[in-house]
VONU-715303 format. One record per residue: x, y, z of N, C-alpha, C in turn. Coordinates in steps of 0.1 Angstrom, whole numbers, plus 5000, padded with zeros to 4 digits. Layout:
<nodes>
XYZXYZXYZ/...
</nodes>
This chain:
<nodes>
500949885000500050005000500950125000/500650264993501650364993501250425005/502350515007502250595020501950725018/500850755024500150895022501050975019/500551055013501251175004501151325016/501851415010501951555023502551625011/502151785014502051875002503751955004/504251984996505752024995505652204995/506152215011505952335016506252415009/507752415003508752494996508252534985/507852434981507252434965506052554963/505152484971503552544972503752744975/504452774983504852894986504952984973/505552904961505853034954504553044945/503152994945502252904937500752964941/500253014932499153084933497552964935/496953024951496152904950494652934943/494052764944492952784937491952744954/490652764950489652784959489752634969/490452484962489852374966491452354975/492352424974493652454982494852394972/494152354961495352354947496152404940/497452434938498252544935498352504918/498352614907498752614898500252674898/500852624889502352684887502152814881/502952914883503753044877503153044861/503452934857503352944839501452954838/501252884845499952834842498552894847/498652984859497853024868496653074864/497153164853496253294849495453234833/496153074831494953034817494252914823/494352874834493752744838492852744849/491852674849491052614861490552514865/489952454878489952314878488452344886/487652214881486452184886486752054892/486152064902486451924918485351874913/485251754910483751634905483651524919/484751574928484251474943484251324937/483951274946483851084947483051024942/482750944925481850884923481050774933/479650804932479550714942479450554936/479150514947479750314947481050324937/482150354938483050314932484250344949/484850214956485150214962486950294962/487050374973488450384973489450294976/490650314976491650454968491250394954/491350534945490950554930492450534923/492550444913493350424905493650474888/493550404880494050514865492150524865/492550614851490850694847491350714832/490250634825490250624810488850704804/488950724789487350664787486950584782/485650514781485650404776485450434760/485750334750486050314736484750354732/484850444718483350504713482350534722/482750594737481750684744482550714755/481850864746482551014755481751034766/480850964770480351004781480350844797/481150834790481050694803483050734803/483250694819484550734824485150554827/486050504826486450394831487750444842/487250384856487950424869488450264879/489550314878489750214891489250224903/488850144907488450114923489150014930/489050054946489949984952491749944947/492150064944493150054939494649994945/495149904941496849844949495849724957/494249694957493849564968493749454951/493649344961493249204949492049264946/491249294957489449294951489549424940/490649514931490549584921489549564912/488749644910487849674893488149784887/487549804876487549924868485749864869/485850084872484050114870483550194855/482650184854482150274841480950344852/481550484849480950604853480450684845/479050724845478550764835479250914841/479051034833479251174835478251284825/478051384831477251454827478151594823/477751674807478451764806477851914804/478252014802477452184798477852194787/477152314782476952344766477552294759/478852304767479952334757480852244753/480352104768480851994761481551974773/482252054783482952024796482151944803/482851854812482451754823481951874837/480551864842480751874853480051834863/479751704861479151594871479351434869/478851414880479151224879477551234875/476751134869476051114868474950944868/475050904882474950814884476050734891/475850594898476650564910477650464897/479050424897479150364893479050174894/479250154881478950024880480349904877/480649764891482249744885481549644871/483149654865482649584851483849534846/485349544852486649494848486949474861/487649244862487949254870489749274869/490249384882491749444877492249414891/492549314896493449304911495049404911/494649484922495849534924496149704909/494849694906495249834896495349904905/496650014894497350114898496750254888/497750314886497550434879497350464859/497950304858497650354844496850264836/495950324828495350234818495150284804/495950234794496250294781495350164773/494950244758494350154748495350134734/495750044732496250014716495150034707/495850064696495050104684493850024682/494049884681493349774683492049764692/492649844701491249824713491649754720/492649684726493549594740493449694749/493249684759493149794772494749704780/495549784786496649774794496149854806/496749784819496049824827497549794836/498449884845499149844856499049814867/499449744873499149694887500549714899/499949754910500649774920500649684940/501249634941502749644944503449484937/502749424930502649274925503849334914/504149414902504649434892503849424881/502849424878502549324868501549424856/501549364843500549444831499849364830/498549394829496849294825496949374809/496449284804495949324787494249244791/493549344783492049314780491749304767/491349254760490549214752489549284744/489149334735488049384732486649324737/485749324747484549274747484949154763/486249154763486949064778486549144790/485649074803486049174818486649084828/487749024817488748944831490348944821/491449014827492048974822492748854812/492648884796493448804789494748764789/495548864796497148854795497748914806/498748824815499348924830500448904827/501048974831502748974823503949004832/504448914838505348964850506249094850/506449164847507249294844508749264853/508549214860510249194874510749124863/510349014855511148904849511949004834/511549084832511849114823512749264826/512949294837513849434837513349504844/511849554848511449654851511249664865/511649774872512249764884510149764893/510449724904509349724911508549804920/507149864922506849834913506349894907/505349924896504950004882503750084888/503850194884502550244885501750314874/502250334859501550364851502350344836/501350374827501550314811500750424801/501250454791500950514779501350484768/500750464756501050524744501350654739/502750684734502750834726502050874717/500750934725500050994714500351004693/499751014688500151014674500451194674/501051284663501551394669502351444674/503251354684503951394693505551314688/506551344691507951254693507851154696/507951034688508250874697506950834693/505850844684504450814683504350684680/503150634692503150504692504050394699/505150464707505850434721505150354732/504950284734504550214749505650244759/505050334766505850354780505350324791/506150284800505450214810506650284825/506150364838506550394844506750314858/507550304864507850244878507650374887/506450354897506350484907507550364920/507750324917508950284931510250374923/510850344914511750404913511650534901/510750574897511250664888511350654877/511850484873512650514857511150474849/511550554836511050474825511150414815/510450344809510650244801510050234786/511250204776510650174764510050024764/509049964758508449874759507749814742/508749694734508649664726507349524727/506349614717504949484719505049444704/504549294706504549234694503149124697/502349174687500749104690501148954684/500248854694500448694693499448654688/499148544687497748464676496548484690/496648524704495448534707495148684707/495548754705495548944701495349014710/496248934721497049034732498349064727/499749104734500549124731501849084739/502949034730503748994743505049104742/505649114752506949194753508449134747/508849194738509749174735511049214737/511049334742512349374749511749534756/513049554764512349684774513549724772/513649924771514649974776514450124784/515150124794515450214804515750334795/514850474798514850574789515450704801/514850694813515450804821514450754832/514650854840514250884856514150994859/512251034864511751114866511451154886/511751014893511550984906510151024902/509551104915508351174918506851064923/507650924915506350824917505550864905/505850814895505150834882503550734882/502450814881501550744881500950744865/499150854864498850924852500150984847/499951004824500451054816499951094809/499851244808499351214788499851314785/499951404774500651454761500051584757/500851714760499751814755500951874743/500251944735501151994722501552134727/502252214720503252294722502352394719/502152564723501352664716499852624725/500052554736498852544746499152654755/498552764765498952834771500152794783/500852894781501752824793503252674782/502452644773503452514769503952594757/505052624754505652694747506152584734/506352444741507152374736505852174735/506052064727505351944731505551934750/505051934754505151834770504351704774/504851674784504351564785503551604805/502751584812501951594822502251454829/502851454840502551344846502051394860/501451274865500851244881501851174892/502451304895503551224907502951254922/502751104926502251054939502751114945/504251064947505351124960505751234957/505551344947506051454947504751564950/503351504949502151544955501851684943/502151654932501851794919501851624908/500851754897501051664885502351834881/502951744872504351814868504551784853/505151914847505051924829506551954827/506851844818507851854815508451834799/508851904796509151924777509751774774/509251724760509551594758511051594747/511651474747512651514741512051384723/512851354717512651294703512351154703/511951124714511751004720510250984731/509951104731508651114736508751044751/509851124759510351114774510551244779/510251284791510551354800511951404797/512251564796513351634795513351634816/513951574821514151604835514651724839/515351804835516251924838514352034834/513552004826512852054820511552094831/511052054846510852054850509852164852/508852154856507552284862506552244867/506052254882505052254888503652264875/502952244874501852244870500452234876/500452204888499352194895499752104915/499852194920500752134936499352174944/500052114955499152104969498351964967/498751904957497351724957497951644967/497051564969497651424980496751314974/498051244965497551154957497551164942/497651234936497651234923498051094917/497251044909497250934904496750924886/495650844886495650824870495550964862/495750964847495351104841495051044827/494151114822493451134810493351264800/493251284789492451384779491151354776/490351444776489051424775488851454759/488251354750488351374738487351444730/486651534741485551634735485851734734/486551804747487051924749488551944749/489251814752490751854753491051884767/490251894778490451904793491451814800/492051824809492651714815492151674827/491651514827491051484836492251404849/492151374862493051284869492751234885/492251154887491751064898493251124910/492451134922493851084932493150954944/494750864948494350774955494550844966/493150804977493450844989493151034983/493551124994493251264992491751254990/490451194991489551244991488651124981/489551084978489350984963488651064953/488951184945488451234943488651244920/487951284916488151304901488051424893/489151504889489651654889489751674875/489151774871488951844860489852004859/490651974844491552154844491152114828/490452304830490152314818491552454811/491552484801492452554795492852514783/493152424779493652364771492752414754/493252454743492352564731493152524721/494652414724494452424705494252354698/493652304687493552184679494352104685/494051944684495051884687494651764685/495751624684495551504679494551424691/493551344685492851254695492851124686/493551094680493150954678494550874665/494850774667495550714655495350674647/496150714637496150654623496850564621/496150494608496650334601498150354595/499350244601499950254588499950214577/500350254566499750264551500550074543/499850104535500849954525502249974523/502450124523504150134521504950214532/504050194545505250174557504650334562/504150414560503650544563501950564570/502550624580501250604588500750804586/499450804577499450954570498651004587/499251184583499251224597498651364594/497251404601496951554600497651634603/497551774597498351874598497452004599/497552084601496852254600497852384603/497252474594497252614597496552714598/496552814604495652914610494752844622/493852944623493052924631491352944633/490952794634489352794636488552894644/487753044638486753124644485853134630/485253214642484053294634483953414627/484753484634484953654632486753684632/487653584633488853604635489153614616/490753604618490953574602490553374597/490453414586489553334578490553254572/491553114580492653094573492552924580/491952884585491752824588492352684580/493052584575493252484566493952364570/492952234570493752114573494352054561/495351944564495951874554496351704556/496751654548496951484554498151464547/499851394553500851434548500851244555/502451224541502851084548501351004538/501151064526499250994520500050924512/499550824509499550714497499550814481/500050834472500050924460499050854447/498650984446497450924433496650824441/495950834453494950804461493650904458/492350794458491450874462490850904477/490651004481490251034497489051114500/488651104512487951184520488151284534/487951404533487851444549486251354553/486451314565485151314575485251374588/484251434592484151514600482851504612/482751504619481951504630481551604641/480751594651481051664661481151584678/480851434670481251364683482351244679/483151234688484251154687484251024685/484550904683484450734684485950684681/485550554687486450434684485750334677/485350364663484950254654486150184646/486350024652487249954643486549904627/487449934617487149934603488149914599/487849824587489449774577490849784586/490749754595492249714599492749814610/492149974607492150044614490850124619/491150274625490250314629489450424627/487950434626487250554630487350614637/487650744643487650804645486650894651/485550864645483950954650482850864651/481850924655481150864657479550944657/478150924661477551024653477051024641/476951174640476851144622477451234619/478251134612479951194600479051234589/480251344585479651434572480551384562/480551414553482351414544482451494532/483351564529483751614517484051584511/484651654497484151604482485451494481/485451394472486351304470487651384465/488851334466490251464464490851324457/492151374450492651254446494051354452/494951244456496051294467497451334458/497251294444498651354437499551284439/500651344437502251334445503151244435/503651204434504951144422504351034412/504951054401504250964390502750904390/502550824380500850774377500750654385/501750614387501150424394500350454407/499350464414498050454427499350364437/499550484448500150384462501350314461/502450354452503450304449504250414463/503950504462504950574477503950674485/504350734496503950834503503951014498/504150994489504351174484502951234482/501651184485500251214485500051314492/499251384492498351514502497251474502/496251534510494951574508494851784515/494251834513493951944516492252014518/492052034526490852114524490752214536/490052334530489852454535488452434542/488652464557487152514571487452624572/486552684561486352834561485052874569/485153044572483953074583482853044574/483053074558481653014551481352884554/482052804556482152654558481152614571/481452734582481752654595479752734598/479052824587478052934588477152794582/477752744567476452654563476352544565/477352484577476952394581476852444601/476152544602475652574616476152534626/477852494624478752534632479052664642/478852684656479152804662480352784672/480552934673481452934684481452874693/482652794696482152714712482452554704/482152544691481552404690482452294687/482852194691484452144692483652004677/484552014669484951964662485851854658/485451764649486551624648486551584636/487451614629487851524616489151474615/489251364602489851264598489851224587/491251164580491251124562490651014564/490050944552489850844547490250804533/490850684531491250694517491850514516/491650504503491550364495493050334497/493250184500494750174500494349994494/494550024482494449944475495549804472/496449784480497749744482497449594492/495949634499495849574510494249524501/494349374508493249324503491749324514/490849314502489749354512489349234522/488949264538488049394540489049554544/490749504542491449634548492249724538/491049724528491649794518491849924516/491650044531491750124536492950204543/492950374540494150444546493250504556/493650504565493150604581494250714582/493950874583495150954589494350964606/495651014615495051034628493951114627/493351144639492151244643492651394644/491751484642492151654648491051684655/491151724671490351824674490151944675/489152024671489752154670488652234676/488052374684486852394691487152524681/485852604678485652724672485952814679/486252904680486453064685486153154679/485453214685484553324681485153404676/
</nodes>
């Protein structure tokens, strides 16, 4: 069991507080705020990682009973405002994964496999699509990783290292690269691990905010350190790890900070703490477009990746323009677009939305000589202009989600399909 956490005097002193006795850092004070969502009910403490569940934005997947054998993960419904922010539980939760001994992290492969860490045993559960008992436990001690673990991510698509499995030790600090290789039952086994650095602090939650966010000048990466009682932002280096020298308070005074999430409506950062209240914490701030989902890689080794310039308003400049780079050449494509998010598996990869997808006009992607999908020199482009965003009764406020689609004819059917990642982007007035 960990040992209660106590707030770091020194630290907190130079740190502007918020009403619930939470300190934001220096960088951050004056663009951020946090709504307290308190203790789902029936979901027993201490609180462990916080996901969401696959194609729905409105149910939370939460550890309960976190570091005991009797572990679950709950689905917690949640209720949101206009504008799409979380700011209620809505309903008592229900358990529905059994997770002995979850800890702080629970990441999803492209695939839909849920990884879930466990504490003080060492150990990684893989789930199954449609499984609520672990398919796969994987001793982590036998293979290198010091004891014992408290949390796991994927590098977001987007970011440095994309598609990285990392996996953190809250006993010691370090982390770890983590090579997965899927077996004939479509879990994954480990094939080799390597020690990337050491962050100490008791690494629990992670996730990934892009550079040009207030306050983040640069990619960073957010983690939830237990023993150091702050979640803490630290610039990632080309490898999609913690710059350690890179260091900044981001949010102090917690007792517990444990799992963390992005909310894939708004972009908010969500993060459970164990013990401290068992509580489930919302900071909103977060405004710029940004990646929520991964793309397929292609028949010739390129996994196509959205891109943009300017910026989505109403009344601002009118310059708004996505793109899809890394495309299959002399492809035909689609944008699709939405206003709610999903995890629909299709041809081998993923949807992205869910709802009801729109799509624009068919594009053919260009790029070197006549042969279809012989290399990656393809584009796709299209312009979300304010005419764009007026006749299709888009307003201010209204968060948005599109994604390529495009024929990859290299690949036989049913996965004869290119997927680029996801973009979220919210309107501004």
């Amino acid at each position: 069991m960990k040992l209660s956490s106590f707030i770091l005097g020194a630290v907190a002193l130079s740190l502007s507080t918020t009403a619930n006795g939470q300190t934001f850092g220096p960088d951050f004070v004056a663009d951020y705020t946090l709504t307290d969502l308190g203790t789902p009910t029936s979901v027993p403490g201490p609180l462990g990682g916080i996901h969401f569940k696959p194609g729905d934005t409105n149910t939370l997947l939460l550890g309960g009973s976190a570091n005991n054998s009797g572990g679950m993960i709950y689905e917690v419904q949640i209720s949101r405002d206009a504008a799409g922010h979380i700011i209620s539980f809505n309903g008592p939760g229900i358990a529905v994964f059994t997770a002995p001994n979850i800890d702080g992290g629970i990441a999803f492969s492209a695939d839909g496999v849920m990884f879930v860490t466990t504490y003080s045993n060492n150990r990684l559960l893989q789930f199954l699509p449609g499984s609520v008992v672990p398919d796969s436990d994987i001793d982590l001690t036998a293979l290198g990783i010091l004891s014992s673990v408290g949390t796991c991510q994927f590098v977001p698509a987007g970011f440095p290292g994309a598609g990285i499995f990392k996996i953190g030790s809250y006993s010691s600090g370090d982390w770890y690269d983590v090579d997965l290789q899927i077996n004939a039952a479509g879990t994954y086994d480990i094939m080799g691990v390597t020690n990337t650095v050491n962050t100490g602090g008791g690494p629990e939650g992670i996730v990934y905010i892009s550079g040009g966010n207030p306050g983040f000048a640069a990619n960073n990466v957010l983690i939830s350190e237990y023993s150091a009682n702050r979640v803490s932002a630290y610039e990632i280096d080309s490898n999609g790890d913690p710059v350690v020298a890179s260091l900044r308070p981001f949010l102090d005074g917690l007792s517990g900070a444990e799992g963390a999430v992005i909310d894939p409506v708004t972009g908010d950062f969500l993060f459970s703490t164990y013990g401290g209240g068992d509580r489930v914490i919302v900071v909103r701030g977060f405004d710029l477009p940004s990646i929520f989902c991964n793309g397929k890689v292609n028949s010739q080794g390129c996994t196509p990746t959205i891109t943009y310039t300017g910026s989505p308003s109403i009344t601002g400049p009118d310059n708004f323009v996505v793109n899809s780079v890394d495309t299959l050449n002399n492809a035909f494509g689609i944008l699709i677009w939405s206003t709610t998010p999903g995890t629909v598996l299709l041809g081998g990869g993923t949807v992205c939305l869910n709802g009801h997808v729109f799509r624009h006009p068919v594009q053919d992607s260009g790029g070197n000589g006549t042969l279809q999908g012989s290399d990656c020199s393809g584009t796709y482009t299209d312009t979300l202009s304010q005419a764009w965003f007026n006749q299709n009764m888009l307003s201010a406020g209204t968060t948005v989600f599109v994604q390529y689609i495009a024929r990859d004819n290299n690949y036989a059917e049913p996965n004869n399909y290119s997927f680029s990642d996801g973009l979220r982007f919210t309107i501004g007035q």
